[in-house]
C-alpha positions, -999 to +999 in steps of 0.1 A: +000+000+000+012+035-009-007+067+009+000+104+003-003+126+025-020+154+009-030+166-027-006+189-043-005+206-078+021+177-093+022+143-109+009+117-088+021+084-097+013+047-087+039+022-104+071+020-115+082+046-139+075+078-135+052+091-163+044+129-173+012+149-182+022+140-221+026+107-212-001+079-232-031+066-212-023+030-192-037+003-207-068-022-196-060-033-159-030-007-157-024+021-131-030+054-148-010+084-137-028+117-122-022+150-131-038+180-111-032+214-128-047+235-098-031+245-067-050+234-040-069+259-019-056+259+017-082+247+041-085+251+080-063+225+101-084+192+103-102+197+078-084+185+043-097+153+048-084+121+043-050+109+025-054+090-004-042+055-009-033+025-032-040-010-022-021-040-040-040-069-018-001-080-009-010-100+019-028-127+033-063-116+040-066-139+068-093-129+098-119-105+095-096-074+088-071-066+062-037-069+071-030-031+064-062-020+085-080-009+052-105-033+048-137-053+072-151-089+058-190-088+061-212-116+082-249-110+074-274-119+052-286-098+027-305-125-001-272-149+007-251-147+033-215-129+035-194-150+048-158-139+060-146-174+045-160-164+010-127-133+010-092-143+003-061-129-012-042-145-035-007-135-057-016-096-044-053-101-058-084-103-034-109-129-047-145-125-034-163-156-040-199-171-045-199-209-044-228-230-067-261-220-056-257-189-040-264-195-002-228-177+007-218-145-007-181-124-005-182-089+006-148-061+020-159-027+035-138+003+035-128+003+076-131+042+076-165+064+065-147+094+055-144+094+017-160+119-001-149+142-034-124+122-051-114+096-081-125+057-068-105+032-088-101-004-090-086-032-115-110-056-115-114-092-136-157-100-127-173-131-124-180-154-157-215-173-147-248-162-145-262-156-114-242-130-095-241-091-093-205-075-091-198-042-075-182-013-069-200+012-046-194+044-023-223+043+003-229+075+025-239+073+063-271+056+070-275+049+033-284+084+028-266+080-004-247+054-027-228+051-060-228+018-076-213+008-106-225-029-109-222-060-133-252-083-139-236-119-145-271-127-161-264-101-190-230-116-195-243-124-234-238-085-239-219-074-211-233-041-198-225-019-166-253-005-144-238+032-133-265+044-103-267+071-085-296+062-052-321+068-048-327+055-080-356+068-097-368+034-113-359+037-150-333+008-157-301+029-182-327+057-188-332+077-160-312+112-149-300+089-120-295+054-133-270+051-167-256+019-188-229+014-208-222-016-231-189-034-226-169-037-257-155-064-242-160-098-221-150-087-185-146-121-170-111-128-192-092-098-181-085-069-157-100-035-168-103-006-145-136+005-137-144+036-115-159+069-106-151+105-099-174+125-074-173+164-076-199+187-054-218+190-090-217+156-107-204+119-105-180+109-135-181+073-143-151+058-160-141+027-177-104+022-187-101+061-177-124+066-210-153+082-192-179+063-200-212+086-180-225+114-162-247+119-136-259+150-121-285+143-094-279+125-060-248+140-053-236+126-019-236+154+007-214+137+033-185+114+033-188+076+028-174+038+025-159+021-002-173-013-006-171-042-032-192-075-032-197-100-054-236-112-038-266-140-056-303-146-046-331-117-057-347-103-082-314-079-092-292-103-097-318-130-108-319-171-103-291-184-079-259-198-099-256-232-110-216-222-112-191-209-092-179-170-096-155-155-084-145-115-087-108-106-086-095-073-072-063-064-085-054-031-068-077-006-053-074+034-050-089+065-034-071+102-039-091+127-027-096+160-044-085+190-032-117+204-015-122+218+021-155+198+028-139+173+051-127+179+084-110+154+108-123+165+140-137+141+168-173+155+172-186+155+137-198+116+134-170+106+110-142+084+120-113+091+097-074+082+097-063+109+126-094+096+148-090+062+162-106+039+192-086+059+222-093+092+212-128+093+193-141+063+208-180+080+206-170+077+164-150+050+162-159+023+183-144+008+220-115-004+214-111-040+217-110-076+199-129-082+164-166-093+171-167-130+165-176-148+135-205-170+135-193-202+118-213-213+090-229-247+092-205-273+084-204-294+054-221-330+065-199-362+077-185-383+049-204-417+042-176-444+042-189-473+026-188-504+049-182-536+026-151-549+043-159-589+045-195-587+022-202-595-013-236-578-011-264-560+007-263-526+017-232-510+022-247-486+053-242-450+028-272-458+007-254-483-015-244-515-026-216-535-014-221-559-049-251-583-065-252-620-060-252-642-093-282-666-100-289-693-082-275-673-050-290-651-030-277-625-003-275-633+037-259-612+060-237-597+032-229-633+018-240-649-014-254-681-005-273-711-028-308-706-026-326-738-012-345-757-037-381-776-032 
C-alpha cells in the first residue's frame, strides 16, 4: 500500500516509472498516472480530509480485517449470506467468491467512512457465470446516499454496466440517475479498471479512464465507504448460480480531491485516519478484539462405505456392497445357494 499525505499541484504516480502529463493513457487493468493542474486551496487545520491511498491486496487476508487495516469482511445476510470465509487474497489479488447456488456471498468494507470528493478506482477481472451481481459502490452514512457501478452476470451475453446514482428513480439505463454502458469487451477474461469520480456538482463514471457517463443528481452530501461484493439470490441479480464466480480485485485506489468539505475532527460523526478507538471512541468504536464470527454450518460427515468382509447388501451409505449371481441369493452380506423344493 502507498498513501500520500495530501493533494498537491504535481504528478501523482502509482507504479514503477514515472510518467508525465504528455505521457499515453495505461492500458486495460494498468495504473493510470494523475495530473492536477490547480493549486490546491488551503483549508483550516483538520479539515483536508483524508489521504489517499493504493492497495495492492499483498497480503494474506486472513481474519476478519485486512492486514494493512484498510479493509472489514462482512457476516450477514442480505439475499445470501456474507461470509468472511468467502474473502481471500491470493498473488496480491483479493478474490470475493460465491460458491454453486448462492447460499454464501463475498463482501470487504472500506474500515473508515470518511471518503467523499475524489477519483475511486479499481482493477478488476468479474465473475464469468450467470447468477451473480458485481460491485463497486461508495455508500454515505445511514444509506443516505450510494454510487454503484454494478455488473449483472445474467447479461454476460452482452456485457453491460449499471452506473446508479440512489435513490434510483426506477428507470433501468434511462433515467437522470440510473445510466448503462455496453462493454466492448467480455469482463470475465481480463482486468480493466472500472471507476468513478465525485465532484460537489456531478459523478464521472469511468471505464479504462475513458469516461464512459455522467450523472448530475444525487450527489452525496457527506463522506462515505468504499465497498465491493460479489452477492446472488433476488430479483437484481436474478436465479441463484448453477456455477461458481468469483471477482478478482487487483489493486484498489482513493485520492481525494482538493476540497475543504472534510474535516478530521472528533465531534462531527466521521471516523477518519487521525481519529481512532482511544481518542474518538464515541466515532469509532471501543476499542477491543474483532466481534466473532459465526461459523457457517458445516459441510455434513463423509459416508464411508462399509463392505469390508461382504459380497452384497447394503453397504450402510445408501449403497451397494455388490449383487449376488443366479442361483444365490444375499445373507448377512454373503451370497449363499438358494434352497431348492
Amino acid at each position: 500500500m502507498f498513501r500520500v499525505a495530501g493533494v498537491v499541484s504535481i504528478v501523482l504516480v502509482f507504479g514503477t516509472a514515472a510518467l508525465g502529463p504528455t505521457a499515453e493513457a495505461a492500458g486495460p487493468g494498468e495504473l493510470a498516472p494523475t495530473v492536477l493542474a490547480e493549486v490546491p486551496p488551503v483549508c483550516p487545520v483538520g479539515c483536508q480530509g483524508v489521504d489517499g491511498w493504493v492497495d495492492y491486496f499483498d497480503y494474506d487476508f486472513a481474519g476478519i480485517t485486512s492486514a494493512n487495516g484498510l479493509w472489514t469482511k462482512q457476516s450477514w445476510t442480505w439475499g445470501c449470506q456474507l461470509d468472511p470465509g468467502m474473502v481471500t487474497t491470493s498473488v496480491g489479488v483479493a478474490e470475493l467468491r460465491v460458491p454453486a447456488g448462492g447460499a454464501y456471498c463475498g463482501q470487504i468494507d472500506g474500515k473508515y467512512n470518511s471518503y467523499f470528493y475524489g477519483r475511486y478506482r479499481a482493477s478488476m477481472k468479474l465473475s464469468p457465470n450467470k447468477g451473480v451481481v458485481n460491485s463497486i459502490f461508495f455508500y454515505g452514512p445511514g444509506g443516505e446516499s450510494e454510487i454503484d457501478i454494478e455488473y449483472l452476470t445474467k447479461e454476460n451475453d452482452a456485457p453491460l454496466l449499471h452506473l446508479i446514482a440512489h435513490p434510483n428513480n426506477g428507470t433501468p439505463c434511462g433515467g437522470a440517475s440510473h445510466k448503462c454502458y455496453n462493454l466492448p469487451f467480455d469482463p470475465a477474461q481480463t482486468f480493466h479498471v472500472y471507476g468513478f469520480d465525485i465532484h460537489p456538482d456531478r459523478i464521472d463514471f469511468f471505464v479504462d479512464e475513458q469516461q464512459v457517463a455522467s450523472i448530475h443528481v444525487n450527489i452525496p452530501q457527506n463522506p462515505g465507504v468504499v465497498i465491493f461484493n460479489n452477492w446472488a439470490i433476488g430479483d437484481w441479480p436474478g436465479p441463484a448460480p448453477l456455477l461458481e464466480n468469483v471477482m478478482y480485485v487487483d489493486w484498489a485506489l482513493y485520492e481525494p480531491f482538493p476540497y475543504c468539505d472534510v474535516c478530521a475532527v472528533c465531534g462531527d460523526g466521521l471516523c477518519t485516519f487521525s481519529e481512532n478507538c482511544v481518542d474518538c471512541a464515541s466515532e469509532c468504536g471501543e476499542c477491543g478484539p474483532p466481534p466473532a464470527i459465526e461459523p457457517r454450518d458445516p459441510d455434513p460427515p463423509v459416508c464411508i462405505p462399509q463392505c469390508r468382509g461382504r459380497e452384497c447388501g447394503d453397504d450402510g451409505c445408501g449403497g451397494s456392497c455388490g449383487m449376488c449371481g443366479r442361483g444365490t441369493r444375499c445373507r448377512k452380506g454373503l451370497c449363499i445357494p438358494k434352497k431348492t423344493r
